[in-house]
C-alpha positions in Angstrom: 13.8 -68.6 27.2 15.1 -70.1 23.8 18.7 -68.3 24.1 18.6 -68.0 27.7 22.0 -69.1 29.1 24.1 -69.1 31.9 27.9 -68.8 32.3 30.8 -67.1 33.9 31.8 -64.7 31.2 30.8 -61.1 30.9 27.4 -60.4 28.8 29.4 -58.1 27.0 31.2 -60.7 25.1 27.7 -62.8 24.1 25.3 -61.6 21.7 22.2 -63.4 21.4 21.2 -64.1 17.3 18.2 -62.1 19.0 20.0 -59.4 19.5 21.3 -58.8 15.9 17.7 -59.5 14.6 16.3 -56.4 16.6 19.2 -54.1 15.5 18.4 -55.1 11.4 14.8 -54.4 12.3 14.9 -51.4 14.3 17.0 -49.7 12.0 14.2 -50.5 9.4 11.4 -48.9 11.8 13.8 -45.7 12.5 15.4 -45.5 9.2 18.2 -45.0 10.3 21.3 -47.2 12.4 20.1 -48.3 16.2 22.4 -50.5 18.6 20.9 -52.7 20.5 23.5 -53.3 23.3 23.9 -56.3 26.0 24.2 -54.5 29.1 24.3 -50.9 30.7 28.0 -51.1 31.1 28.2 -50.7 27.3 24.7 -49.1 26.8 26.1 -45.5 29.4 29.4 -45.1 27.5 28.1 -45.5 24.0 25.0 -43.7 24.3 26.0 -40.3 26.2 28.7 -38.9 24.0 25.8 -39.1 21.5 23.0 -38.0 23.3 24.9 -34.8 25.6 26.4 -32.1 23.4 30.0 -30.6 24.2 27.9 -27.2 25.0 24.9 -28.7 27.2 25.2 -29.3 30.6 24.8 -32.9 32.5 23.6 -33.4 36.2 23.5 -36.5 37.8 21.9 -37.6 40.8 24.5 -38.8 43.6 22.6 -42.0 43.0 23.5 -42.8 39.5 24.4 -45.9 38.5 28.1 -46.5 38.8 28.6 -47.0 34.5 26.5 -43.6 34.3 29.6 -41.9 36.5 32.3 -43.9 34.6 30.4 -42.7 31.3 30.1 -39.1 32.1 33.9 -38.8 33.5 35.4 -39.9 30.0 32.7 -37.4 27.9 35.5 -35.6 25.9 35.8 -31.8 26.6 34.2 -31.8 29.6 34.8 -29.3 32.5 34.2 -31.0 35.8 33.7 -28.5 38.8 35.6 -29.1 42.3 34.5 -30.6 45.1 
């Protein structure tokens, strides 16, 4: 409640101090670098290029959220079967 704000602009462009607290102090507890991100729309297409090897395979439920989809379409080397 202390940094809660509202506004028009996109939570990607406002970082609460908050926010840059938990990354310093997460990356203590892990030892090693952790992002703390604002939203899912930056969270999908920063964490899967990390998390999915070029040689493993992805399935997604039809359901998936849409920055999941947007995510997985611009994984670099990735063969994409026809419909």
């Amino acid at each position: 409640m202390r940094y809660e704000a509202r506004c028009s602009s996109s939570r990607t462009y406002v970082q609460a101090p908050s926010c840059v607290e938990l990354d310093v102090r997460l990356d203590e507890l892990f030892g090693r670098r952790v992002l703390v991100v604002p939203c899912t729309t930056v969270g999908h297409p920063t964490a899967l290029p990390v998390l999915i090897g070029s040689h493993q395979a992805l399935i997604i439920d039809p359901q998936v959220h849409h920055g999941v989809r947007e995510a997985v379409n611009h994984l670099p080397g990735r063969e994409r079967p026809s419909r």
